[in-house]
C-alpha positions as CSV (number, residue, x, y, z in Angstrom):
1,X,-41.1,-45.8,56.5
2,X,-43.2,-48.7,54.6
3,X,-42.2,-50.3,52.0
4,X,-44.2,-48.4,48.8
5,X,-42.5,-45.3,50.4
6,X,-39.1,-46.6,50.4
7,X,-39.6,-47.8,46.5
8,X,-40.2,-44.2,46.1
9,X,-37.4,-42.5,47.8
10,X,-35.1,-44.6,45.6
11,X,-36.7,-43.1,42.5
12,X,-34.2,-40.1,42.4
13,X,-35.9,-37.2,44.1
14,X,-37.8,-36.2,46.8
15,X,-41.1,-36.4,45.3
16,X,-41.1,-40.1,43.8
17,X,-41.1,-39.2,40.6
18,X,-38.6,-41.0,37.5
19,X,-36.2,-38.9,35.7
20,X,-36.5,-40.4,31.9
21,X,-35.3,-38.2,28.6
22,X,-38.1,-36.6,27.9
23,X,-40.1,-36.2,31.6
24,X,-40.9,-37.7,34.6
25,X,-42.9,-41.0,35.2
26,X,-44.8,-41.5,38.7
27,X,-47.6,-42.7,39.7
28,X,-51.0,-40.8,40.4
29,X,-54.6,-40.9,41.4
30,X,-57.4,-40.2,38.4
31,X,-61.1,-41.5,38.5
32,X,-60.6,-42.3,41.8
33,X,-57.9,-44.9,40.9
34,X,-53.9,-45.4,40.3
35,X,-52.3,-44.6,37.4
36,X,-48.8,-44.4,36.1
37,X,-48.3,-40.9,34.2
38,X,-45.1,-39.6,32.5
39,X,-45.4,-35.4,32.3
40,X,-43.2,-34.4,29.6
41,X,-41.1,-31.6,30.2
42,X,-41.9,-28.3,29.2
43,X,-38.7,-27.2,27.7
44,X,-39.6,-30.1,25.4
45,X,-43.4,-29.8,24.9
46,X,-42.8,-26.1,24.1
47,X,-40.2,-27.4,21.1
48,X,-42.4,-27.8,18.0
49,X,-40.4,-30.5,16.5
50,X,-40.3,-33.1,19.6
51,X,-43.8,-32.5,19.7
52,X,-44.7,-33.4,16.4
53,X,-42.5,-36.1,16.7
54,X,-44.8,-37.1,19.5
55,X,-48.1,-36.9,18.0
56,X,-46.3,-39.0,15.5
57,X,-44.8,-41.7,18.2
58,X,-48.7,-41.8,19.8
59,X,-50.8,-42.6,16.4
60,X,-48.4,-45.3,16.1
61,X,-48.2,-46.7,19.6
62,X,-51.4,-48.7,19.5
63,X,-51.0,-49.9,16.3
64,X,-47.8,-51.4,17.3
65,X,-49.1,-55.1,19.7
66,X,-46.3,-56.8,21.2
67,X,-45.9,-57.7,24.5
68,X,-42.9,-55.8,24.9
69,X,-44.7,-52.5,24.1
70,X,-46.1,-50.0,26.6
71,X,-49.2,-48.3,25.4
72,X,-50.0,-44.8,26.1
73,X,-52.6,-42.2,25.5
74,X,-51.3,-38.5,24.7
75,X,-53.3,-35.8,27.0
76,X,-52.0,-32.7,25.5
77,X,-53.5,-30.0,28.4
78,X,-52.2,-26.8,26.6
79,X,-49.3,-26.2,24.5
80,X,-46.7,-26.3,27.2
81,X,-48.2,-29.6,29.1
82,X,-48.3,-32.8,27.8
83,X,-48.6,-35.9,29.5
84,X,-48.0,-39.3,28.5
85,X,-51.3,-41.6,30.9
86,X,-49.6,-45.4,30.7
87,X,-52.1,-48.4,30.1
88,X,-53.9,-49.7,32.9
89,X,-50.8,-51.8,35.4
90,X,-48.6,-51.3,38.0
91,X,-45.2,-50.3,36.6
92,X,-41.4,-50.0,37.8
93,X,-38.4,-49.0,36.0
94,X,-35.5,-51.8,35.3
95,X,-33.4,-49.3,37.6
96,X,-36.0,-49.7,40.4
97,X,-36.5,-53.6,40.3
98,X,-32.3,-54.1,40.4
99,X,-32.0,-51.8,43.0
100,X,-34.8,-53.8,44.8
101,X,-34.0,-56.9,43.8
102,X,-30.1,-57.0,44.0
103,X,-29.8,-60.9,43.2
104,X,-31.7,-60.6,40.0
105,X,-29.2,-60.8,37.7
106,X,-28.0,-64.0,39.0
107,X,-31.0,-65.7,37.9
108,X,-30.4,-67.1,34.6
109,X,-34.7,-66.8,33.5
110,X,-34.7,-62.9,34.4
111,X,-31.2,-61.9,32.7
112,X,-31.9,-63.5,29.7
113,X,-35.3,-62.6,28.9
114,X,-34.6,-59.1,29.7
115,X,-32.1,-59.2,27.2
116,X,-33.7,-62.0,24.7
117,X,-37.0,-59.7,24.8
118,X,-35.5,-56.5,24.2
119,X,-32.9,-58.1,21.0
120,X,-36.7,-59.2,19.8
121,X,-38.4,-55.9,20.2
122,X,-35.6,-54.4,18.7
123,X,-35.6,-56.7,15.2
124,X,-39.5,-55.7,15.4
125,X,-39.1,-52.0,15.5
126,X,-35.8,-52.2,12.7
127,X,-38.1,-53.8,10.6
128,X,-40.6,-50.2,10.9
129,X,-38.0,-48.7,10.4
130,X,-37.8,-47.6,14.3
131,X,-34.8,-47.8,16.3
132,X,-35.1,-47.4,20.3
133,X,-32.0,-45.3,20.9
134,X,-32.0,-45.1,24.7
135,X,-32.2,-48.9,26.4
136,X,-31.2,-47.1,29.9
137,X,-32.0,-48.7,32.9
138,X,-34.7,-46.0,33.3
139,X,-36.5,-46.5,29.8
140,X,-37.1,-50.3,30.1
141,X,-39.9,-51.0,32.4
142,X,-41.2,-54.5,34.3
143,X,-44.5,-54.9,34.9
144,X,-44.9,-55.9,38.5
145,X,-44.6,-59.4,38.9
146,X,-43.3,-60.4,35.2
147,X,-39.9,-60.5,33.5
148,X,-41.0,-59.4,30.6
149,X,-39.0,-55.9,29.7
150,X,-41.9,-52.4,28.0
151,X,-40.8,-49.9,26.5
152,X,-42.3,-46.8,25.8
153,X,-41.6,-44.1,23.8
154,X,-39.0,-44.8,20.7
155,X,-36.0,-42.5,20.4
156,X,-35.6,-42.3,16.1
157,X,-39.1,-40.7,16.3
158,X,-36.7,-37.4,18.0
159,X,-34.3,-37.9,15.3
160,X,-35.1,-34.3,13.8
161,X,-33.8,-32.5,16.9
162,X,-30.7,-30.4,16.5
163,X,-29.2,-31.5,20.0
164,X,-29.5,-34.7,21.3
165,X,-28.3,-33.3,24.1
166,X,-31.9,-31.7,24.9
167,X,-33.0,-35.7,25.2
168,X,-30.0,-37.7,26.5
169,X,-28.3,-36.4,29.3
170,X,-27.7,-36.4,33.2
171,X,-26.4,-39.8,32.7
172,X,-28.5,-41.3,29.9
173,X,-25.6,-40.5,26.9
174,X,-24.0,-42.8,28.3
175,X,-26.0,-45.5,27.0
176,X,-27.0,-43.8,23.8
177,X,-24.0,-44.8,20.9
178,X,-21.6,-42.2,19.5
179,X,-22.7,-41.8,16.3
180,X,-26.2,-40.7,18.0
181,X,-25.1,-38.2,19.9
182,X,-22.6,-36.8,17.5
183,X,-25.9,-36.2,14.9
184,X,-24.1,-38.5,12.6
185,X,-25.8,-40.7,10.1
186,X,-27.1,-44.0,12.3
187,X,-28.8,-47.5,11.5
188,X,-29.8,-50.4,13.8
189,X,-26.5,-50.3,14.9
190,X,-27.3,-47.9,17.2
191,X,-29.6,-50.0,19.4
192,X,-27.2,-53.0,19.5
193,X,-24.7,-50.4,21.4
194,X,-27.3,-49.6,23.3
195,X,-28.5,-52.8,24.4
196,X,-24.6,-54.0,25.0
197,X,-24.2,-50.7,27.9
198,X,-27.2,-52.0,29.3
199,X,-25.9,-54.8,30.2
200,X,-22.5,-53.7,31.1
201,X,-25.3,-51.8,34.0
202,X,-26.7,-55.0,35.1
203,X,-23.1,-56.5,36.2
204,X,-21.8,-53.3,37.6
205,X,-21.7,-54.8,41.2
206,X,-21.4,-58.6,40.1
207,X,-18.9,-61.0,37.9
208,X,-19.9,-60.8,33.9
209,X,-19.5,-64.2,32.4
210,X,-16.5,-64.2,30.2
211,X,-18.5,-65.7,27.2
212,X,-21.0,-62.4,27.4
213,X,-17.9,-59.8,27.9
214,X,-17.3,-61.1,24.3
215,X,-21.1,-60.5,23.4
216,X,-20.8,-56.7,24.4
217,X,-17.1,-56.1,23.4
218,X,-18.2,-56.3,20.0
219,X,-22.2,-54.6,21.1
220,X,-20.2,-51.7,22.2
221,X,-17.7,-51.1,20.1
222,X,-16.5,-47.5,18.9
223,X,-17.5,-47.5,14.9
224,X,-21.1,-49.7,13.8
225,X,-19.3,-51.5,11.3
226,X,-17.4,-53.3,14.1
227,X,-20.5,-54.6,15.9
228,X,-23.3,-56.8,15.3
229,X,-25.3,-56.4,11.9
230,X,-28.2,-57.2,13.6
231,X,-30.2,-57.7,16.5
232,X,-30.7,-61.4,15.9
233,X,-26.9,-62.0,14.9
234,X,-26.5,-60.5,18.7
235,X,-29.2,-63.1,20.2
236,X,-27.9,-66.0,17.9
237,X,-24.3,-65.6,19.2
238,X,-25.4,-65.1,22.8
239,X,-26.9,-68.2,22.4
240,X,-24.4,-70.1,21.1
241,X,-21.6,-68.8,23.1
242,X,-24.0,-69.9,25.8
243,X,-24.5,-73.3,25.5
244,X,-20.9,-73.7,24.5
245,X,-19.8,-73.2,27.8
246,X,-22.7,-75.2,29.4
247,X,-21.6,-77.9,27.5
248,X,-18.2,-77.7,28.4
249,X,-18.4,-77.0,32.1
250,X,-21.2,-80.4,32.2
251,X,-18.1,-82.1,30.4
252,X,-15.5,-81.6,32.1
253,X,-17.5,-81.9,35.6
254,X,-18.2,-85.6,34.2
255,X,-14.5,-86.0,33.8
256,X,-13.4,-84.6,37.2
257,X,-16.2,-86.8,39.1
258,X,-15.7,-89.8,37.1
259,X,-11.7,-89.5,38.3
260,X,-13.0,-89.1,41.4
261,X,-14.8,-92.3,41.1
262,X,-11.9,-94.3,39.7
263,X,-9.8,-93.3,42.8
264,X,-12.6,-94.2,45.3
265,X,-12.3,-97.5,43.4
266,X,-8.4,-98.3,43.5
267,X,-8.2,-97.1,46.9
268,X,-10.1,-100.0,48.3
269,X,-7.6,-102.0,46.4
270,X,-5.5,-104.3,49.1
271,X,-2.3,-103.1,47.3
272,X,-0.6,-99.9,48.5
273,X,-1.3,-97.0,45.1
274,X,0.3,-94.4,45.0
275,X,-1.4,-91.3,43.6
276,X,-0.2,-87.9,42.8
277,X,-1.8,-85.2,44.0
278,X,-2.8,-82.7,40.7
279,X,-4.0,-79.3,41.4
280,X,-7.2,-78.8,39.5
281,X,-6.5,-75.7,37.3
282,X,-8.5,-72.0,38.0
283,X,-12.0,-72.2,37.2
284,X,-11.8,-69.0,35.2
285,X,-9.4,-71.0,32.5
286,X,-12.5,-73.0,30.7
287,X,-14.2,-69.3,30.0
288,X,-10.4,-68.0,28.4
289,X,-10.2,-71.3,26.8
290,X,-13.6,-70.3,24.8
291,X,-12.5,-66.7,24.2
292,X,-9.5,-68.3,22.4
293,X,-11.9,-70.6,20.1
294,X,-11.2,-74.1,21.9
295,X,-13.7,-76.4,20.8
296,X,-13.7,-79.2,23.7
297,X,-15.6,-81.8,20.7
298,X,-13.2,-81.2,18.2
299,X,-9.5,-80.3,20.5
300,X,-10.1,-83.0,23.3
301,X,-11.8,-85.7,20.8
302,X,-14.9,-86.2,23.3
303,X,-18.0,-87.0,21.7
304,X,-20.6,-87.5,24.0
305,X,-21.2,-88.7,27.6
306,X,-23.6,-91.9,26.1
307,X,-19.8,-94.3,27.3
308,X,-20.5,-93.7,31.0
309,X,-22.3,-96.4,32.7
310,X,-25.5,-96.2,34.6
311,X,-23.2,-97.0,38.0
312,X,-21.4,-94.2,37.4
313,X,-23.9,-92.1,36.2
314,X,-25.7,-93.0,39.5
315,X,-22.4,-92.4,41.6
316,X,-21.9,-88.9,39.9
317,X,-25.7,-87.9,40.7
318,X,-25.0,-88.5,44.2
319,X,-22.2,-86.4,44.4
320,X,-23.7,-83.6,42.4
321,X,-26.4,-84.3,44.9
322,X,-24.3,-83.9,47.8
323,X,-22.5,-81.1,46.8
324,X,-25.8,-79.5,46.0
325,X,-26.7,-79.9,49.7
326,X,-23.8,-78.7,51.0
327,X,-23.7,-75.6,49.5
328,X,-27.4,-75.0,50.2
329,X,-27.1,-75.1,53.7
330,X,-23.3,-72.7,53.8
331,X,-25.0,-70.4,51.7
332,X,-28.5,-69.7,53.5
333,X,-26.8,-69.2,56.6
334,X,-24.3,-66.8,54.9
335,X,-27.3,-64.9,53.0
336,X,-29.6,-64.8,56.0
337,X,-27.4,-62.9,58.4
338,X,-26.2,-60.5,55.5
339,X,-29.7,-59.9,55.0
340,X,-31.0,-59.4,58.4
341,X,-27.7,-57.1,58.2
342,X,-29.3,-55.0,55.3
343,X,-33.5,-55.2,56.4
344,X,-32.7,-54.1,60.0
345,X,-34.6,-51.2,61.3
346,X,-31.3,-49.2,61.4
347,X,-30.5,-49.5,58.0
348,X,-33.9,-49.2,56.7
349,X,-34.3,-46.0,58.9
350,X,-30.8,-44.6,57.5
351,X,-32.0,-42.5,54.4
352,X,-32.0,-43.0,50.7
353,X,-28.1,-43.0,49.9
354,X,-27.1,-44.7,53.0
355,X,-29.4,-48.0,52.1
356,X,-28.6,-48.0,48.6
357,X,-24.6,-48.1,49.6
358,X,-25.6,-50.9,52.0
359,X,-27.8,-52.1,49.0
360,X,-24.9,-52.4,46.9
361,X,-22.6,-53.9,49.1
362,X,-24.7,-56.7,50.6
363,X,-24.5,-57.8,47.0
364,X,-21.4,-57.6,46.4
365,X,-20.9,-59.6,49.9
366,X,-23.4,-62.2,48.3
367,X,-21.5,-62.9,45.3
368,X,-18.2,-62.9,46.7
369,X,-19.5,-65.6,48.9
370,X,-21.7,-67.9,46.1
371,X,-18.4,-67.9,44.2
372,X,-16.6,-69.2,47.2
373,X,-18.8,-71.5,48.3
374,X,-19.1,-73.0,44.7
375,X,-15.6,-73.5,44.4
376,X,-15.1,-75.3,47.9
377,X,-18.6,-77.4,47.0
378,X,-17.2,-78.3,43.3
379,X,-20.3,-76.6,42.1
380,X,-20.4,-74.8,38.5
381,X,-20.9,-71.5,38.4
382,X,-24.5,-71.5,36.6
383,X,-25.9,-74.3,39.3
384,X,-24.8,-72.4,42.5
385,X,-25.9,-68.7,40.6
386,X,-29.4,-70.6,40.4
387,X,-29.6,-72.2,43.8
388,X,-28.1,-68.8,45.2
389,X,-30.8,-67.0,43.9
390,X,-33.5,-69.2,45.0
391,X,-32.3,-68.4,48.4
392,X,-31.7,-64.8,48.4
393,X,-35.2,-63.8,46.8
394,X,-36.7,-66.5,49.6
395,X,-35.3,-64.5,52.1
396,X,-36.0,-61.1,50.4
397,X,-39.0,-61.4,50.7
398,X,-39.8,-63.1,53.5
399,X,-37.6,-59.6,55.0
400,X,-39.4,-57.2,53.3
401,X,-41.1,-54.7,55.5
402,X,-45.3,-55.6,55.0
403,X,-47.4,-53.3,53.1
């Protein structure tokens, strides 16, 4: 099995085709050339009001330029087949570049322009009067080789239909917000929800930070008024919540190295010091601080770092340097054997569901392992996520089997 035909036995059937609402999205041969294609189903193209809402969705598409937006051409065959022909690139579902990517998500750049982009989109299309409904893993797309998150088709244009069970189901509902599938009355609101279970998906098999559970506790919950107002309210507070805790973990870093310093510096005192061993408190405790409002500026009455002089500045690069290096060289040798573990012939010969339970817990291993290593290193959690991914999609690909 190459590797093109293993992306395609992981797209959910036999035949390499992408389950998505309303049909399935593959990739063909026209004109003597690739395309990507989505054939709506014919329960659907049969029913008169999705394809109205259809036609309608298509005059619109091309109208709408944004770079997260998919365009498509509507080649309506006879009054049963409909097929959606993508614009001209090489496409793959969210779904398909996780799977294929497991260590995505740890990279700070690809989380947070999947979900920055899709929060912008999302303000773009509210302001139409459009709401996406369905961010599933299936309904965002990649183009190959970018972070940048398409969508397609959007789901308020379906609106009309008196089940929104003929759209959303075999796993979909799930990411589709109560009020929506209910055929209750529905605003923005519904795409914030959305948004939020998408990325409950992304961390299924990996450690949420605690600052972003907050984000889609309130993304997710139960009745709209209890969630964000908007989908820039959502992006401002991710933001902030997120360079709150950057802050803080730089902070108190400085303090713990600086201490450090201080007792490298009475220890070569002639006199006899005694010191008493303090046992540094669980990392998770800065993240609960935050999720209890502590402030570090304002509760611990630290301004800035500008008090710390260049010699110690210099002293706590090197260590930072040093710890860097340490956990650089632990961690590829962890990640390589894991990964020779999941790209051996054996496992790539074992069948769909066999790799992608190998998939999964190689990943699992991987994190367990960054988070360990951290801690022993003295590494925060968003410097050894970052070097740890470096690594992993280094050896990825360098382990992929060649086209």
């Amino acid at each position: 099995m190459n590797y093109e035909e293993l992306i395609d036995s992981r797209r959910g059937d036999d035949s390499g085709k992408l389950s998505l609402p309303y049909g399935k999205f593959y990739r063909t041969q026209s004109g003597g050339k690739y395309v990507y294609v989505v054939d709506v189903y014919e329960r659907l193209s049969s029913n008169i009001v999705f394809a109205k809402a259809l036609e309608a969705d298509s005059d619109q598409n091309h109208k709408f330029m944004n770079s997260s937006q998919l365009h498509y051409n509507l080649v309506k065959r006879d009054d049963s087949h409909i097929t959606l022909e993508l614009e001209h690139g090489a496409f793959v579902s969210l779904k398909e570049y996780v799977i294929d990517h497991p260590a995505a998500v740890l990279r700070d750049s690809f989380l947070y322009t999947i979900i920055g982009d899709l929060l912008r989109i999302s303000s773009l299309l509210h302001e139409k009067g459009l709401w996406h409904v369905c961010f599933s893993p299936e309904t965002v797309f990649l183009r190959k080789n970018s972070d940048t998150p398409l969508l397609l088709v959007h789901g308020s244009r379906f609106l009309a239909m008196s089940n929104p069970y003929d759209l959303y189901c075999d796993g979909t509902e799930y990411f589709v917000a109560p009020e929506v599938m209910n055929s209750g009355s529905i605003d923005q609101r519904c795409d914030i929800y959305s948004i939020g279970k998408l990325i409950e998906w992304l961390f299924r098999e990996s450690n949420m930070p605690s600052f972003l559970k907050s984000v889609v506790g309130k993304a997710t919950q139960e009745s709209p008024e209890d969630r964000y107002e908007t989908a820039d309210k959502m992006w401002r507070d991710i933001n902030r919540r997120r360079r709150m805790r950057s802050e803080a973990i730089s902070l108190l870093t400085a303090i713990a190295v600086a201490a450090v310093v201080v007792g490298i510096y009475f220890s070569m005192i002639p006199e006899p010091v005694e010191v008493e061993y303090v046992k540094p408190a669980p990392k998770k405790a800065t993240d609960e601080l935050y999720e209890h409002g502590f402030d570090p500026y304002k509760d611990m009455g630290i301004i800035d770092g500008s008090d710390i002089s260049p010699a110690m500045r210099d002293s706590m690069a090197m260590y930072q340097a040093k710890s860097e290096q340490i956990f650089r060289k632990r961690f590829e040798q962890e990640a390589e054997r894991i990964l020779d573990e999941l790209y051996s012939n054996k496992s790539m010969a074992s069948g769909q569901s066999q790799f992608l339970s190998h998939s999964e817990e190689a990943s699992k291993k991987l994190q367990d392992i960054q988070l360990r290593l951290a801690d022993e290193s003295g590494l925060d959690d968003a410097k050894s996520q970052s070097i740890a991914a470096s690594i992993i999609d280094r050896i990825t690909e360098a382990k992929k089997p060649k086209k």
